[in-house]
VOBA-1610 file (N, C-alpha, C; in pm, whole numbers, padded with zeros to 5 digits, always signed):
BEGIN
Unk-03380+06611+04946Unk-03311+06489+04903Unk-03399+06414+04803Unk-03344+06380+04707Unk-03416+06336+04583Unk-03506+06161+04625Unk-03567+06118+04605Unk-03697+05983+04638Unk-03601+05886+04652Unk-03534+05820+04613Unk-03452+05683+04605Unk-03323+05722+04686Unk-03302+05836+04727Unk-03193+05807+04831Unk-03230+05853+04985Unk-03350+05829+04977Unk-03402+05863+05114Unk-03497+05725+05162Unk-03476+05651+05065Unk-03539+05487+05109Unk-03513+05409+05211Unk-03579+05387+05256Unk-03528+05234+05315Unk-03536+05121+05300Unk-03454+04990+05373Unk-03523+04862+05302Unk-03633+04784+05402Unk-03687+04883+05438Unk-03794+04824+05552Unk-03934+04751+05490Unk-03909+04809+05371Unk-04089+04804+05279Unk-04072+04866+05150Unk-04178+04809+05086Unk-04179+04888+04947Unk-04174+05016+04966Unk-04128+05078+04923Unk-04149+05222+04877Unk-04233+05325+04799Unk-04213+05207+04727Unk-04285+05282+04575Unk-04397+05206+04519Unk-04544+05238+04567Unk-04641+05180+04532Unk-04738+05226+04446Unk-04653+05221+04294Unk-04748+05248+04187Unk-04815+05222+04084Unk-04878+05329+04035Unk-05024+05283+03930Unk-05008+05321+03823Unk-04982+05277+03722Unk-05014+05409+03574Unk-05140+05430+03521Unk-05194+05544+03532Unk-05304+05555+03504Unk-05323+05569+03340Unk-05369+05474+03289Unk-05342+05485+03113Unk-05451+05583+03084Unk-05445+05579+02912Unk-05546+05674+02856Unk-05592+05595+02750Unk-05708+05565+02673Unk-05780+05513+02573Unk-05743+05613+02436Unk-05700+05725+02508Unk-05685+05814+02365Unk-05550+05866+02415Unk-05524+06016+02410Unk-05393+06101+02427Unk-05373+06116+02555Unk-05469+06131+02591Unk-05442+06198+02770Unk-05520+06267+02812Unk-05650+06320+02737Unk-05732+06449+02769Unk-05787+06418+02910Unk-05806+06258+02950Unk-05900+06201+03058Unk-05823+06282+03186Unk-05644+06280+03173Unk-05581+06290+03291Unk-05650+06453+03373Unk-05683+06510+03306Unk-05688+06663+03307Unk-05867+06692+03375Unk-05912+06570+03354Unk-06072+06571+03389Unk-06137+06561+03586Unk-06208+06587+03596Unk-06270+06489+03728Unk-06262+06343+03724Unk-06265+06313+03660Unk-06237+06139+03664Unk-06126+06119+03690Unk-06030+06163+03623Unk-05851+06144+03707Unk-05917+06183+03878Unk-05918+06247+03940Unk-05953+06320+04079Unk-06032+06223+04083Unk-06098+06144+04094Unk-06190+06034+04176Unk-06100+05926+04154Unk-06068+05861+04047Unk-05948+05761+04021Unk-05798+05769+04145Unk-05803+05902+04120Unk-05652+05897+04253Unk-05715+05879+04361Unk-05826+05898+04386Unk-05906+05876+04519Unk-05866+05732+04567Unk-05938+05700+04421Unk-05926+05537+04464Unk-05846+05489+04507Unk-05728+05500+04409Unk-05613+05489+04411Unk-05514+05466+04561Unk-05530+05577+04615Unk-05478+05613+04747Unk-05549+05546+04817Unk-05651+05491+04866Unk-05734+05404+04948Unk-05675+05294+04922Unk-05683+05305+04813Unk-05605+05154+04802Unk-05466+05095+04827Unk-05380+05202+04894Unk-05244+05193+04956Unk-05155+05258+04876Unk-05224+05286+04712Unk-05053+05371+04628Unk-05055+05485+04652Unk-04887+05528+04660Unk-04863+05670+04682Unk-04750+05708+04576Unk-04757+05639+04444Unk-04729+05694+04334Unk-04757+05660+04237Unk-04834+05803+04069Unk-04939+05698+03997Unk-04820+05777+03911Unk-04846+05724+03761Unk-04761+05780+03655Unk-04853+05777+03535Unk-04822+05878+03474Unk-04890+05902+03343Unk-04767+05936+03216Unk-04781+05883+03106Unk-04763+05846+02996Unk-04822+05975+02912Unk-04766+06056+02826Unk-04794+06107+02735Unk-04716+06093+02608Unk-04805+06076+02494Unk-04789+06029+02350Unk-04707+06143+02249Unk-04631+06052+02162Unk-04615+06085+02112Unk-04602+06015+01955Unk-04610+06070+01819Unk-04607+05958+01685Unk-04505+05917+01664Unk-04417+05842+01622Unk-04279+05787+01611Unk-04353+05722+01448Unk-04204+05804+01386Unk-04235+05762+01210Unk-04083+05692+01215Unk-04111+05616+01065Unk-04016+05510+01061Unk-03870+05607+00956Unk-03907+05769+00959Unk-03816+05859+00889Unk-03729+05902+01041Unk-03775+05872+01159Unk-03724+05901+01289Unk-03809+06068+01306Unk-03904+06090+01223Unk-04001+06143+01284Unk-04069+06159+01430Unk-04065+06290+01529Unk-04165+06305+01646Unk-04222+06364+01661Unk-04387+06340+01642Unk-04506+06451+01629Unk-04539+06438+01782Unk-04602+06503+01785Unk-04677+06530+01948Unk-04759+06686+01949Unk-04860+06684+02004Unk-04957+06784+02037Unk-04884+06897+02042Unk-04897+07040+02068Unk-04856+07128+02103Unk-04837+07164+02244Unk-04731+07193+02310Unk-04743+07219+02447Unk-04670+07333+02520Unk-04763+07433+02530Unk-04682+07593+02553Unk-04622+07563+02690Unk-04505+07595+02716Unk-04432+07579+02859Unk-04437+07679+02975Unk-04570+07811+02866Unk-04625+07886+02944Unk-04722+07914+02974Unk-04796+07811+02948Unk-04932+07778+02948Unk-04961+07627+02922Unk-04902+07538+03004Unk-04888+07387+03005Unk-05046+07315+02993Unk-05095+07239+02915Unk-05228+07230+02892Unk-05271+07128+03036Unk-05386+07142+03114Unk-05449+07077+03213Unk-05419+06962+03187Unk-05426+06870+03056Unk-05390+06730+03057Unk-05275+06672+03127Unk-05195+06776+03173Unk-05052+06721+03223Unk-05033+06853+03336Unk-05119+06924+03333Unk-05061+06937+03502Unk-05164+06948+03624Unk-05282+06942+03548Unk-05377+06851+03674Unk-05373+06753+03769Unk-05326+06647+03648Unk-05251+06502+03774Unk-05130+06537+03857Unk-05053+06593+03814Unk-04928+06663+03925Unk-04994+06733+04003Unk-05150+06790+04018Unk-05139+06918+04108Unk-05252+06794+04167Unk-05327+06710+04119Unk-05413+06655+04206Unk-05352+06533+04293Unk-05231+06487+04253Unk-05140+06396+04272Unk-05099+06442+04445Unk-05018+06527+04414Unk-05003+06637+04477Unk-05044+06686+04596Unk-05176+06705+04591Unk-05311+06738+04740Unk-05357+06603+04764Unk-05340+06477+04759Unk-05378+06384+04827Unk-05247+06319+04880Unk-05125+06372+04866Unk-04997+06343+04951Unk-04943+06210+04864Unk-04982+06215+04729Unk-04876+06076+04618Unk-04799+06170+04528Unk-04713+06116+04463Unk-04619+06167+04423Unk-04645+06086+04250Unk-04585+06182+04126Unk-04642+06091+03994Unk-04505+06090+03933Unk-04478+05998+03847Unk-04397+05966+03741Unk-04449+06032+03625Unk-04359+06082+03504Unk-04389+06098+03407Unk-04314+05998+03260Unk-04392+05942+03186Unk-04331+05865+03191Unk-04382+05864+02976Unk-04277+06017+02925Unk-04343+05976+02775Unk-04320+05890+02717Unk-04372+05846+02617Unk-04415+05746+02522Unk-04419+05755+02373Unk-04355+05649+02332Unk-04366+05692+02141Unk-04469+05588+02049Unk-04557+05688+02034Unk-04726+05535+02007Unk-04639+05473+01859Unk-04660+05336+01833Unk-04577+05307+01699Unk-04706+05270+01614Unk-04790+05213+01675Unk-04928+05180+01591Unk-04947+05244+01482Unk-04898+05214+01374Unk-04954+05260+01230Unk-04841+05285+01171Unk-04698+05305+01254Unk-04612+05380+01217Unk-04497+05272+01142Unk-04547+05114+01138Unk-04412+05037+01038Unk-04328+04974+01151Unk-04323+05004+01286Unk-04256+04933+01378Unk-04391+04860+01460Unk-04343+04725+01529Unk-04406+04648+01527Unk-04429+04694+01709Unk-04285+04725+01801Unk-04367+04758+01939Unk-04218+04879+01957Unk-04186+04936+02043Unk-04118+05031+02093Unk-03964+04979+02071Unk-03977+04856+02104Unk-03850+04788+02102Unk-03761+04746+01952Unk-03868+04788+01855Unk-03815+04744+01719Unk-03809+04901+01665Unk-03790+05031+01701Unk-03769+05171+01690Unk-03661+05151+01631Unk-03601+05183+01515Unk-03455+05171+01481Unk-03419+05241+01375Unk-03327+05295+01354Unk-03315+05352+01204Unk-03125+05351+01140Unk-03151+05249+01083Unk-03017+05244+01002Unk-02993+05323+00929Unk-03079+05420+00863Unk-02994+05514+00817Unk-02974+05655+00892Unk-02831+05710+00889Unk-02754+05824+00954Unk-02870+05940+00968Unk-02908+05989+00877Unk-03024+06102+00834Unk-03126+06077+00962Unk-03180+05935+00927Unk-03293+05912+01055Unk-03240+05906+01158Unk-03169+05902+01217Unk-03137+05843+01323Unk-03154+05986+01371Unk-03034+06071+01295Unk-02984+06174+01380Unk-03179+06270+01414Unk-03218+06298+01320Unk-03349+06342+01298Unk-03411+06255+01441Unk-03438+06139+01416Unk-03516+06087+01580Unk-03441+06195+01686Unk-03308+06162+01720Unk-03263+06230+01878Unk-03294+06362+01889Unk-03311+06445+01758Unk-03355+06612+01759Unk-03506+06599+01800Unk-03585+06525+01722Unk-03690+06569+01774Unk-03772+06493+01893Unk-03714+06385+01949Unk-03769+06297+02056Unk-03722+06398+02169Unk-03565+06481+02147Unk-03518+06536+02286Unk-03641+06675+02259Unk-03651+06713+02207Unk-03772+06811+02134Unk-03935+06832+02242Unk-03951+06681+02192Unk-04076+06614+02289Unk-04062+06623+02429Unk-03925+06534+02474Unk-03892+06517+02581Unk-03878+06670+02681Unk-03844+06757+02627Unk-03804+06897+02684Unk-03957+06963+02694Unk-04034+06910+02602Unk-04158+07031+02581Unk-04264+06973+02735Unk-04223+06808+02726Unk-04269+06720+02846Unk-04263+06777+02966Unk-04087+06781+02959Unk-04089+06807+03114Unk-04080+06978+03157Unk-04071+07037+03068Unk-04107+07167+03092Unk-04240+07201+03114Unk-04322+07097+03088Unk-04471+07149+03160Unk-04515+07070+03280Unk-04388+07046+03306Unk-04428+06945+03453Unk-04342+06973+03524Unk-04280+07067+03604Unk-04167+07129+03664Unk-04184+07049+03806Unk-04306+07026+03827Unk-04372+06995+04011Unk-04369+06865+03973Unk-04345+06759+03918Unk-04354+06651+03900Unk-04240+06578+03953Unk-04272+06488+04019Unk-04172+06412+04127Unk-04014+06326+04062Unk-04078+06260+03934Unk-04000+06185+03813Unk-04013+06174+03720Unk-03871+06186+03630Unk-03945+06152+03486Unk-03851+06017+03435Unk-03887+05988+03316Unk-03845+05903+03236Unk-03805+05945+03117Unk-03718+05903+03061Unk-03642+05985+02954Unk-03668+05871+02829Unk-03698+05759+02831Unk-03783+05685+02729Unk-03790+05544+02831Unk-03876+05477+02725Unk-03943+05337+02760Unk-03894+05239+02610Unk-03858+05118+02642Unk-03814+04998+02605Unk-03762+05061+02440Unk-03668+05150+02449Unk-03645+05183+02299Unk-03481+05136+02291Unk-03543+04953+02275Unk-03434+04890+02268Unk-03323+04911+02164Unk-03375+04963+02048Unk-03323+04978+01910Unk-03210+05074+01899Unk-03178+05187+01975Unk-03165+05303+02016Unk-02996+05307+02126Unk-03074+05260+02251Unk-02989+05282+02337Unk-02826+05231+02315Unk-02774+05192+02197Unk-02663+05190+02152Unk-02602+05268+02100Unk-02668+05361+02052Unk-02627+05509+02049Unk-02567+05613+02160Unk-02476+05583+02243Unk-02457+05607+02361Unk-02459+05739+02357Unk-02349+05802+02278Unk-02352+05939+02260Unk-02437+06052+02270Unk-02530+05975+02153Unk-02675+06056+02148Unk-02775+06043+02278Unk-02751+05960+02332Unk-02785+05916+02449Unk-02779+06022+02583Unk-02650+06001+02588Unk-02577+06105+02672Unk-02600+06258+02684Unk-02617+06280+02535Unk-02599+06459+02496Unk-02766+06434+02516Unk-02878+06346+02514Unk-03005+06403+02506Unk-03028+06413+02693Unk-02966+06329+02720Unk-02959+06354+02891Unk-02914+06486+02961Unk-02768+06488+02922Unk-02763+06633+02972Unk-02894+06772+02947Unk-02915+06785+02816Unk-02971+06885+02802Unk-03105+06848+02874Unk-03170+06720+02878Unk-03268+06757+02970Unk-03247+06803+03104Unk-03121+06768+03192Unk-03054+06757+03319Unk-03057+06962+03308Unk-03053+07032+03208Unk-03075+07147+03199Unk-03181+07211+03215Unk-03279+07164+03212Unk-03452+07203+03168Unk-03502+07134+03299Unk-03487+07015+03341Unk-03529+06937+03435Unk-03453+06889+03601Unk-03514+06928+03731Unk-03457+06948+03873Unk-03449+06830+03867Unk-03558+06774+03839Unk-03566+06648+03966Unk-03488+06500+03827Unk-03538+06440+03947Unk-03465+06264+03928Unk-03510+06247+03774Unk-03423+06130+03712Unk-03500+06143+03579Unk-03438+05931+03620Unk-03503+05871+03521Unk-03492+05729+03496Unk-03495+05673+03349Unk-03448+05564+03317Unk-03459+05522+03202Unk-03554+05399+03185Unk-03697+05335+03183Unk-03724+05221+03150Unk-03724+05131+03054Unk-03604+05052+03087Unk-03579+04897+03009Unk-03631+04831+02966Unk-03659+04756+02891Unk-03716+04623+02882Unk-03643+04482+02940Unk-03747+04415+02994Unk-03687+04307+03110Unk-03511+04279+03060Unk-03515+04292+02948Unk-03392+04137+02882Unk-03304+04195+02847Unk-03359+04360+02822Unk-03227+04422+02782Unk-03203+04483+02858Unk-03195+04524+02957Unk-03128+04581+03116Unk-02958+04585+03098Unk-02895+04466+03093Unk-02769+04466+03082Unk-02717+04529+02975Unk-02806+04603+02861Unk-02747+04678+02733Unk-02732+04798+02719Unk-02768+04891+02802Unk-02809+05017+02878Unk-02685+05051+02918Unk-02580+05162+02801Unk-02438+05179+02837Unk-02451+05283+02941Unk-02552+05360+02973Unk-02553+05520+03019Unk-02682+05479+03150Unk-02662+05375+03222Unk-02730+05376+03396Unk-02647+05452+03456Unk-02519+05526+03447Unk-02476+05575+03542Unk-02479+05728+03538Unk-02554+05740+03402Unk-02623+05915+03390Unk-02763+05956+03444Unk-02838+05828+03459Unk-02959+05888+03519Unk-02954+05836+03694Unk-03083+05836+03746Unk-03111+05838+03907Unk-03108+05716+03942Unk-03215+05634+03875Unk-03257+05498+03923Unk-03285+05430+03821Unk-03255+05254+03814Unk-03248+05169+03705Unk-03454+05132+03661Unk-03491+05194+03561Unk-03606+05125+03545Unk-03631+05035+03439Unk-03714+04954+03470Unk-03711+04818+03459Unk-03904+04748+03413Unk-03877+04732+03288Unk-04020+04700+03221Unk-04062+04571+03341Unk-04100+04549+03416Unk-04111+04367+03475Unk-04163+04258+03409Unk-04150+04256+03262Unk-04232+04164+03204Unk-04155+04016+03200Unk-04103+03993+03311Unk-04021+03859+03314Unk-04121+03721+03316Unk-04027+03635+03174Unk-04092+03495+03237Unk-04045+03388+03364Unk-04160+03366+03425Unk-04122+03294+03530Unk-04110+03179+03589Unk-04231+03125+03476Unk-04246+02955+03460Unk-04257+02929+03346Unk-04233+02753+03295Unk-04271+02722+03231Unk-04446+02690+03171Unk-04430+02616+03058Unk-04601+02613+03041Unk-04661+02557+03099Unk-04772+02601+03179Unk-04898+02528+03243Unk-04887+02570+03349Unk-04754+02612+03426Unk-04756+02650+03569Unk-04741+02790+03653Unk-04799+02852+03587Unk-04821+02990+03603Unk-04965+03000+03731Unk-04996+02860+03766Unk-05058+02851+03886Unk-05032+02846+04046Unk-04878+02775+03990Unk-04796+02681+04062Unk-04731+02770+04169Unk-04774+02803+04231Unk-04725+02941+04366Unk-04566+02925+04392Unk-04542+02782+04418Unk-04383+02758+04486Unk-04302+02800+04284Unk-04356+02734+04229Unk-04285+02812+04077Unk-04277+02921+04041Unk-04372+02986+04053Unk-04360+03186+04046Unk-04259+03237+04149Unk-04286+03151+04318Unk-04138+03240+04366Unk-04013+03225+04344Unk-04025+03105+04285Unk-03902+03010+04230Unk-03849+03046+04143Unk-03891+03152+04037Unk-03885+03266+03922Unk-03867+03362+03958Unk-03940+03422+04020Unk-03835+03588+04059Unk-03759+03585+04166Unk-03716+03452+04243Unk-03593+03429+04317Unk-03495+03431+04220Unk-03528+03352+04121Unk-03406+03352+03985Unk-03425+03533+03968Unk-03519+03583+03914Unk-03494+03745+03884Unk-03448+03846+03960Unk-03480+03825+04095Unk-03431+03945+04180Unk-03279+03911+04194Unk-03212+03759+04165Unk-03078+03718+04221Unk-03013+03854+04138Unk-03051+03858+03975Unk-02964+03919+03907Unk-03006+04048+03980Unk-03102+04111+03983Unk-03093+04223+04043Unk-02966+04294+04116Unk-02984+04185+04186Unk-02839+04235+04309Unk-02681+04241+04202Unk-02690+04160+04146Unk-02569+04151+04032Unk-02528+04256+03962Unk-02589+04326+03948Unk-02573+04425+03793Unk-02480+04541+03848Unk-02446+04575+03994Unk-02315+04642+04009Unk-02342+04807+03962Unk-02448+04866+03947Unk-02448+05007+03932Unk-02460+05057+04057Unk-02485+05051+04152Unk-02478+05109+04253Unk-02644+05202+04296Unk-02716+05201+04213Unk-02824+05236+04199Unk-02944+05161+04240Unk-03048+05203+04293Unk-03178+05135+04318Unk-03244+05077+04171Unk-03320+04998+04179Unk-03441+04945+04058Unk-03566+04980+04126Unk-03634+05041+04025Unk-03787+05048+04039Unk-03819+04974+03893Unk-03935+04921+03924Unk-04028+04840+03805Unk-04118+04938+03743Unk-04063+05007+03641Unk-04160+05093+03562Unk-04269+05034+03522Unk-04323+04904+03492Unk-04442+04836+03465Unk-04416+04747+03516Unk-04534+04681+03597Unk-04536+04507+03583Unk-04695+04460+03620Unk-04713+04416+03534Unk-04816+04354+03501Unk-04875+04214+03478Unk-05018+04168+03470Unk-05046+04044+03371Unk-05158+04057+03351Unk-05164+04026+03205Unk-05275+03992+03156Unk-05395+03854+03194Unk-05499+03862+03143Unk-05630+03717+03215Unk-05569+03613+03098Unk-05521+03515+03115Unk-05528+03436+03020Unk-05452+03297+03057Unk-05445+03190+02989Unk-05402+03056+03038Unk-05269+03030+03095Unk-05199+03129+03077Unk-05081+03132+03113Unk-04999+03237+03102Unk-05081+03304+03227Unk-04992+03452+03245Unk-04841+03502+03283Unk-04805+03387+03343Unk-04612+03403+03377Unk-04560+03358+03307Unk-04586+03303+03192Unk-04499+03257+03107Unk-04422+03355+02982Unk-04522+03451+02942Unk-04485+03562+02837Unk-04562+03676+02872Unk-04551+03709+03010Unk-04629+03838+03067Unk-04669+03958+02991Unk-04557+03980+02906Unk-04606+04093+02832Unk-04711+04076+02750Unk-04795+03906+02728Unk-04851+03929+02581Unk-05019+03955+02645Unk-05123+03996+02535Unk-05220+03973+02550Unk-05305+03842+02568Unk-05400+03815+02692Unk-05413+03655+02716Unk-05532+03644+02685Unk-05657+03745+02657Unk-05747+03736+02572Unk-05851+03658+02682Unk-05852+03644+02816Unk-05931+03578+02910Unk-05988+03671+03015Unk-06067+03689+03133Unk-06185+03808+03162Unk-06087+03844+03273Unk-06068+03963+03264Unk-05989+04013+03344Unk-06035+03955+03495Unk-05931+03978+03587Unk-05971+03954+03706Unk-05953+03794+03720Unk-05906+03725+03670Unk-05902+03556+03693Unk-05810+03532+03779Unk-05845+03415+03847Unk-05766+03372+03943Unk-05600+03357+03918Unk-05559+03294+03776Unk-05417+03358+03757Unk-05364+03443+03771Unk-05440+03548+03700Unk-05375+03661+03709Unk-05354+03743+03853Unk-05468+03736+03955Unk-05411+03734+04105Unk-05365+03648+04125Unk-05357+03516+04121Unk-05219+03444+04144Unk-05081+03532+04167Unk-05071+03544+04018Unk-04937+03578+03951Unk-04895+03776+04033Unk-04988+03870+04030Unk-04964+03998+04073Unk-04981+03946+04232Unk-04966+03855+04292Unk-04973+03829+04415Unk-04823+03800+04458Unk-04784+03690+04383Unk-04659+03647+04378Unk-04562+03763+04385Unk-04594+03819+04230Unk-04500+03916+04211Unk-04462+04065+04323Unk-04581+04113+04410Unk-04585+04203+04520Unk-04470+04166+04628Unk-04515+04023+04657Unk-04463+03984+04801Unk-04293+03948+04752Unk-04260+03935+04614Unk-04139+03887+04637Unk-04049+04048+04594Unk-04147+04133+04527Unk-04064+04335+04556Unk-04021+04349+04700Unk-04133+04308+04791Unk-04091+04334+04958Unk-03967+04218+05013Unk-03984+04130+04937Unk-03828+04058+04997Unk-03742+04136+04931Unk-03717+04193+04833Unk-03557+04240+04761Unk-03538+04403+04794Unk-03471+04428+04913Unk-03412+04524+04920Unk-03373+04644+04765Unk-03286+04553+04684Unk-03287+04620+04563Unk-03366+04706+04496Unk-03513+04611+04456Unk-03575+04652+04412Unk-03734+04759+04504Unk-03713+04891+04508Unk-03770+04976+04550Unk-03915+04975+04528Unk-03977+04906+04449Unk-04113+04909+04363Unk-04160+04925+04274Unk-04247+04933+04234Unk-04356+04906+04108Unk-04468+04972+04050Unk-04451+05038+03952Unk-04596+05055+03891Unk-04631+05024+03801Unk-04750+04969+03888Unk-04853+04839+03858Unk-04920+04872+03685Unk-04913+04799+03589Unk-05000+04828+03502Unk-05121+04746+03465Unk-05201+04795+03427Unk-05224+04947+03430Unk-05399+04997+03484Unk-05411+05093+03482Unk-05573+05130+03533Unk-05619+05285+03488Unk-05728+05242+03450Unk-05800+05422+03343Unk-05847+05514+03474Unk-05899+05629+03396Unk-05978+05716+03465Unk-06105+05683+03481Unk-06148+05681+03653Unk-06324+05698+03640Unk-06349+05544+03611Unk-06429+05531+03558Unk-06526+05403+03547Unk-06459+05323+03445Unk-06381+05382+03334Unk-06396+05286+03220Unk-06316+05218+03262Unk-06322+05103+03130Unk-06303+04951+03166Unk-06259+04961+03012Unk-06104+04928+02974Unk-06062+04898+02852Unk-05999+04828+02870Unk-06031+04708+02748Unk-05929+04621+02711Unk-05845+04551+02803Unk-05717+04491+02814Unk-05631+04436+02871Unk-05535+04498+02967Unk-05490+04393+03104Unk-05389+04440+03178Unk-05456+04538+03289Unk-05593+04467+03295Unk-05694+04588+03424Unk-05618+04573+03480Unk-05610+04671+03600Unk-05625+04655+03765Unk-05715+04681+03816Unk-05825+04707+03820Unk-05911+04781+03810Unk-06053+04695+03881Unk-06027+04534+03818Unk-06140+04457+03861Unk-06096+04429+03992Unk-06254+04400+04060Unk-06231+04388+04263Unk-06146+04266+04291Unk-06106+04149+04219Unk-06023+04057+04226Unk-05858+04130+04275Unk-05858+04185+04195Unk-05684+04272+04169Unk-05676+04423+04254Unk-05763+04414+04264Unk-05805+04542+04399Unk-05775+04523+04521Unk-05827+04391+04560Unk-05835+04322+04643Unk-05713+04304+04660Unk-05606+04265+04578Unk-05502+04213+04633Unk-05380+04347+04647Unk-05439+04412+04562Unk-05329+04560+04600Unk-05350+04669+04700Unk-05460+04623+04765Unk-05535+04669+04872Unk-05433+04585+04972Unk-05476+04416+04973Unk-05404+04380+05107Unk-05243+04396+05108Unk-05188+04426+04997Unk-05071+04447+04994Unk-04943+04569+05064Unk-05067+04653+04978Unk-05042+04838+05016Unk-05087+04890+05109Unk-05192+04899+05102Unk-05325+04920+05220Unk-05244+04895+05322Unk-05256+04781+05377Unk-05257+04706+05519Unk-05363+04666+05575Unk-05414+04586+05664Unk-05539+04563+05725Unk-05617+04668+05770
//
């Protein structure tokens, strides 16, 4: 029986991590992934997800590495097999890097002209197939992330689903971006509704304010229940960044030392009110590297935020 229809609403379900990469992915494939899931699992999650890249050109261009489907490179099936022997289960969850490429984030992917467009769905379903054909043992996939620009294309939509539904057993998901959830003509072709969590929750200054953060995703989970697909939600990301005011525009960079008392504030808030909503099945958490390093924004990683996904998941 496939993960989301064997749930219950007793508890989270789905307690996960994405383990990012500083570069392509080579880290996932290393000993450092294998000590990282260590962690990981001590720390109460029992599902991590990894992200593999791909270039997105503004001709609807999709480059991506080479990946024999008969000889799947260690970068991507190490974490499934190490995932795997410590009893968690991983998401796969590709990605189209835009950095350099003329679009500003995933969500501005678009191509008005016919030529591009059609060119993107050939070679993204391209990517997408070469993906999940080297991950056959992999628990879930994702068939894209916040490619708001796009999903109005229903058609193309549709026909890139089936043919993966050909290549690929298991569950597949789509992740949204918070706002555009309701624009998503084709939730009733994949498994489960996923869902970027980058919701704002307060206004300015009060992203401290505990009774205001639940007071915000009481407003968010209401719609949850609303949306009438008949399907579970999992939170493909949710996160916050260190900075003066982390619930207010979650997604942005806050440029303050990871680990601050807001920001456990705020991933505190946000845990305990997944376990009130039946609906929503769970979360993976973003984000956290392999091994030791320490990059940039959106840790989990520091003992502040450890700490709290420990008492969350964990248990005493």
């Amino acid at each position: 029986m496939w993960w989301w229809l064997a749930l219950t609403a007793a508890a989270t379900e789905v307690r996960g991590m994405t383990v990012s990469t500083p570069t392509w992915g080579w880290e996932w494939g290393t000993e450092q992934m294998d000590g990282t899931l260590d962690v990981l699992r001590s720390d109460g999650v029992n599902w991590v997800a990894i992200h593999p890249y791909a270039r997105i050109g503004t001709d609807g261009s999709v480059r991506f590495r080479d990946i024999d489907p008969d000889a799947p490179p260690d970068w991507l099936t190490r974490p499934v097999r190490e995932a795997h022997a410590r009893g968690m289960k991983i998401l796969v969850v590709p990605h189209l890097a835009y950095w350099g490429s003329g679009f500003s984030w995933r969500g501005a992917v678009a191509f008005p002209d016919d030529a591009d467009r059609a060119r993107f769905f050939v070679e993204y379903e391209r990517f997408l197939l070469a993906v999940a054909k080297a991950v056959p043992e992999a628990d879930a996939l994702a068939i894209g992330s916040e490619l708001d620009g796009t999903v109005s294309d229903e058609k193309a939509w549709r026909s890139l689903i089936a043919s993966v539904r050909g290549s690929w057993r298991g569950p597949i998901t789509y992740a949204a971006n918070w706002d555009r959830v309701d624009d998503v003509p084709f939730w009733d072709a994949v498994d489960a509704i996923g869902v970027q969590a980058y919701f704002p929750l307060v206004g300015p200054g009060r992203s401290g304010d505990r009774a205001a953060l639940d007071a915000g995703w009481d407003r968010v989970l209401s719609k949850m229940k609303t949306q009438r697909t008949g399907k579970h939600v999992v939170f493909t990301e949710l996160g916050y960044d260190a900075g003066p005011d982390p619930a207010v525009e979650p997604w942005r960079t806050g440029g303050g030392p990871q680990g601050d008392p807001l920001q456990v504030s705020c991933l505190r808030a946000a845990l305990e009110a997944i376990d009130r909503e039946p609906a929503v099945i769970g979360a993976f958490l973003w984000k956290w590297f392999p091994g030791e390093a320490q990059h940039g924004d959106f840790r989990m990683s520091t003992p502040a935020l450890q700490a709290v996904i420990r008492e969350r998941w964990a248990g005493p």
